[in-house]
C-alpha positions as CSV (number, residue, x, y, z in Angstrom):
1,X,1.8,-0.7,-31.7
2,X,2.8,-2.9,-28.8
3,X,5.9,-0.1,-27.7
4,X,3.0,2.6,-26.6
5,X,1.4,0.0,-24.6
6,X,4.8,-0.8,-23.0
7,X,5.9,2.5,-21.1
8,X,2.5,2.8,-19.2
9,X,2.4,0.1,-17.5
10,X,6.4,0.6,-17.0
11,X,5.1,4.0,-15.6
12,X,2.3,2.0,-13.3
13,X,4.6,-0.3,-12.1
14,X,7.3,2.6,-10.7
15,X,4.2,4.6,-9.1
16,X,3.5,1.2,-7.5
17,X,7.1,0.6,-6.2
18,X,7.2,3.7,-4.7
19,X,4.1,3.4,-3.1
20,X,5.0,0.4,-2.0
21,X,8.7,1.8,-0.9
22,X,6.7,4.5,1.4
23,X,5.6,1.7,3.7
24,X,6.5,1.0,7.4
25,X,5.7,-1.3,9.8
26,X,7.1,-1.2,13.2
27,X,10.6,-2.5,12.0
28,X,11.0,0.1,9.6
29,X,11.0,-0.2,5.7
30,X,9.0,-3.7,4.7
31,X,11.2,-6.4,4.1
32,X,12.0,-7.4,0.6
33,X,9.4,-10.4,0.7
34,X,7.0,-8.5,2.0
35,X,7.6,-5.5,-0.4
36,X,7.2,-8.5,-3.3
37,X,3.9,-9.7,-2.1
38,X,2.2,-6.4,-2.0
39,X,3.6,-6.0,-5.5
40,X,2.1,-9.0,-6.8
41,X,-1.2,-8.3,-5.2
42,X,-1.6,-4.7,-7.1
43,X,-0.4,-6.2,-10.5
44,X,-2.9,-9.1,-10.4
45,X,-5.4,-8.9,-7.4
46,X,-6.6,-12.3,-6.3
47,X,-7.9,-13.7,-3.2
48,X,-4.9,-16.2,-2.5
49,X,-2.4,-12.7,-2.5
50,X,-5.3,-10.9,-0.5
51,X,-5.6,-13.4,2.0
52,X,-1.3,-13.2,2.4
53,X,-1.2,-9.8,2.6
54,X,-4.3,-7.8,4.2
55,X,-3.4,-7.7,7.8
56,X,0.4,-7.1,6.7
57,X,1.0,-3.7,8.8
58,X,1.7,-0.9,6.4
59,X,1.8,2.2,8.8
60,X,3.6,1.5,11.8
61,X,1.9,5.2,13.6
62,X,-0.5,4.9,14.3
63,X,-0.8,1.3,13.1
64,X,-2.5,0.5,10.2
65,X,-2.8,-2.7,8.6
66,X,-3.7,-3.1,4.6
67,X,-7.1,-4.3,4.9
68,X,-7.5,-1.4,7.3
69,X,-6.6,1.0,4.5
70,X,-8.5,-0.7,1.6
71,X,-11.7,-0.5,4.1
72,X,-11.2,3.3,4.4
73,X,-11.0,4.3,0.7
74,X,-13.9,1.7,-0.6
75,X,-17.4,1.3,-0.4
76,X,-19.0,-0.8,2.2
77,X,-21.2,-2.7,-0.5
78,X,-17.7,-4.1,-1.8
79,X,-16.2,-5.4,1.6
80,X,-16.6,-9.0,0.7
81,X,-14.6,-8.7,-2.6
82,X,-10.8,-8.6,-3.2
83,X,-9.9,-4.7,-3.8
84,X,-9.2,-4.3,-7.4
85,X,-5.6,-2.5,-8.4
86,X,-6.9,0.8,-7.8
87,X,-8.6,0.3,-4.7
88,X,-5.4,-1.5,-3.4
89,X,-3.1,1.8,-4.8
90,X,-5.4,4.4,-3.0
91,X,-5.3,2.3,0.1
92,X,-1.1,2.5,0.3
93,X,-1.7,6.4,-0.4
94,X,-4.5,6.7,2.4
95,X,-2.1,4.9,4.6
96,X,1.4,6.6,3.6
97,X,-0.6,10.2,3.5
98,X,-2.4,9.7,6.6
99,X,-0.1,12.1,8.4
100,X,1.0,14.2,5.5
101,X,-0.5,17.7,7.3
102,X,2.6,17.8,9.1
103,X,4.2,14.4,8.6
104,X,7.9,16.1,8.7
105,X,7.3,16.8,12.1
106,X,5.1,14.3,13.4
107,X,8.0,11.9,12.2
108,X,10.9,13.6,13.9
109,X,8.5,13.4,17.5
110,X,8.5,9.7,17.2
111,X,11.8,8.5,17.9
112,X,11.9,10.6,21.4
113,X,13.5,7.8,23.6
């Protein structure tokens, strides 16, 4: 019984990494610590993680931090409260996707020195 429960979650937590891998902030790829901290917070949201990691930058163009994601997918009536697991996972999509019209080419403009 406990094996089918297993690979799920297995599942979850890839779809998380990934997510989580998709990130920038201005220096690039998160850092490992940071990477581990947003982890944490969408395994087991609670306010201690959410006060860490909502103003951590996960867009770098236009800049967007984490609580400014969560505050675009969620309802207003639940601003006070830490965002749940799925709240937090929509939130890394709304931010990685923001530009995903033409993100191939949005992303090759960028680096124009």
């Amino acid at each position: 019984m406990h094996h089918s429960c297993h690979y799920p979650r297995e599942t979850k937590r890839q779809e998380n990494m990934y997510i989580i891998d998709q990130c920038r902030d201005p220096y690039g790829k998160l850092s490992k610590s940071r990477k581990t901290l947003l982890e944490k917070l969408l395994k087991q949201p609670e306010l201690c993680s959410w006060e860490r990691t909502r103003g951590l930058i996960i867009r770098d163009i236009p800049i967007v931090t984490l609580e400014m994601a969560v505050n675009s997918v969620r309802r207003n009536s639940d601003a006070e409260q830490v965002p749940d697991s799925f709240t937090l996972y929509r939130a890394l999509r709304f931010a990685v996707d923001y530009a995903a019209g033409g993100a191939e080419s949005v992303r090759s403009g960028i680096c124009r020195k």
